[in-house]
C-alpha angles and dihedrals in degrees: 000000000000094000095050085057093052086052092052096048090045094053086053093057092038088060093035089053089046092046091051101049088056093050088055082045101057121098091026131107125199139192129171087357105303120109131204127182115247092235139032130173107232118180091354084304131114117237128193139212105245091166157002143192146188102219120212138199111186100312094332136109111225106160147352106221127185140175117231104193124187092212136030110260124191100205139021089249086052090050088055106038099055124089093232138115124288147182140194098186115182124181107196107228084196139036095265117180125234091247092060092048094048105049077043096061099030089057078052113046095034085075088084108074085208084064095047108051136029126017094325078069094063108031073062091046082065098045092048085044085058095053119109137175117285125201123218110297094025123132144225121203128193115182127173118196128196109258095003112059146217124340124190117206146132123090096313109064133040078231133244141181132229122205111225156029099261103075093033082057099044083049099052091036081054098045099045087044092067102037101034123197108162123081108266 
């Protein structure tokens, strides 16, 4: 009898403990190991994520990157388009140096003209001079917020900020342009 009872009480913790788990669980996503919860409040706003991606070089994980959007677009041109808040959020799934992260994110953002030349290629100069290295776990976060502009932050970069709509847009049309998750 008093077994039975101590199996009784274990399966109820067992359950409890399971339940629970899966409590603390609710509300994140995860892919190649990293979570990230489906919503944030950013700026008093709710933001939403829209997406998110295991990177690979060779057979090797690099990041984890998601998009965290304020509104629901339809399409990569409405994303960008629209005058809401938006993050490009990467954890690093190895120590990566800043050289490497830079010359990472300077092959890809130099496929828009706009971020090559003219003052789009400066206000990038001083993203990619605020890059460091990141270790393993470390994150870079890239928010743009309605009137006020783009910040750069997380482990990964000294942090800046950049005024303005015209670079944050050049950088997420860039980058969905690339990894595109929107019908085309």
């Amino acid at each position: 009898m008093r077994e039975q009872a101590w199996r009784k009480s274990a399966q109820w913790l067992v359950l409890g403990l399971v339940l629970a788990t899966g409590v603390a669980q609710a509300g994140q996503k995860q892919v190649g190991g990293v979570r990230m919860p489906d919503s944030m409040t950013l700026q008093g706003r709710t933001v939403e994520l829209a997406h998110m991606e295991l990177h690979k070089r060779f057979i090797f994980k690099v990041y984890v990157w998601s998009l965290y959007l304020e509104d629901r677009p339809r399409s990569a041109s409405e994303a960008i388009a629209s005058n809401s808040v938006k993050r490009l959020h990467f954890r690093f799934l190895r120590d990566i140096t800043r050289s490497q992260l830079v010359d990472s994110l300077r092959n890809g953002l130099n496929r828009s003209a706009e971020l090559r030349e003219g003052p789009l290629s400066q206000q990038l100069g001083v993203m990619l001079d605020s890059m460091r290295d990141v270790e393993k776990g470390g994150d870079l976060i890239i928010t743009y917020t309605p009137g006020g502009g783009l910040e750069i932050g997380g482990a990964a970069s000294g942090g800046v900020f950049i005024p303005g709509k015209t670079f944050a847009d050049a950088l997420f049309s860039v980058w969905l342009d690339v990894h595109p998750i929107f019908p085309r």
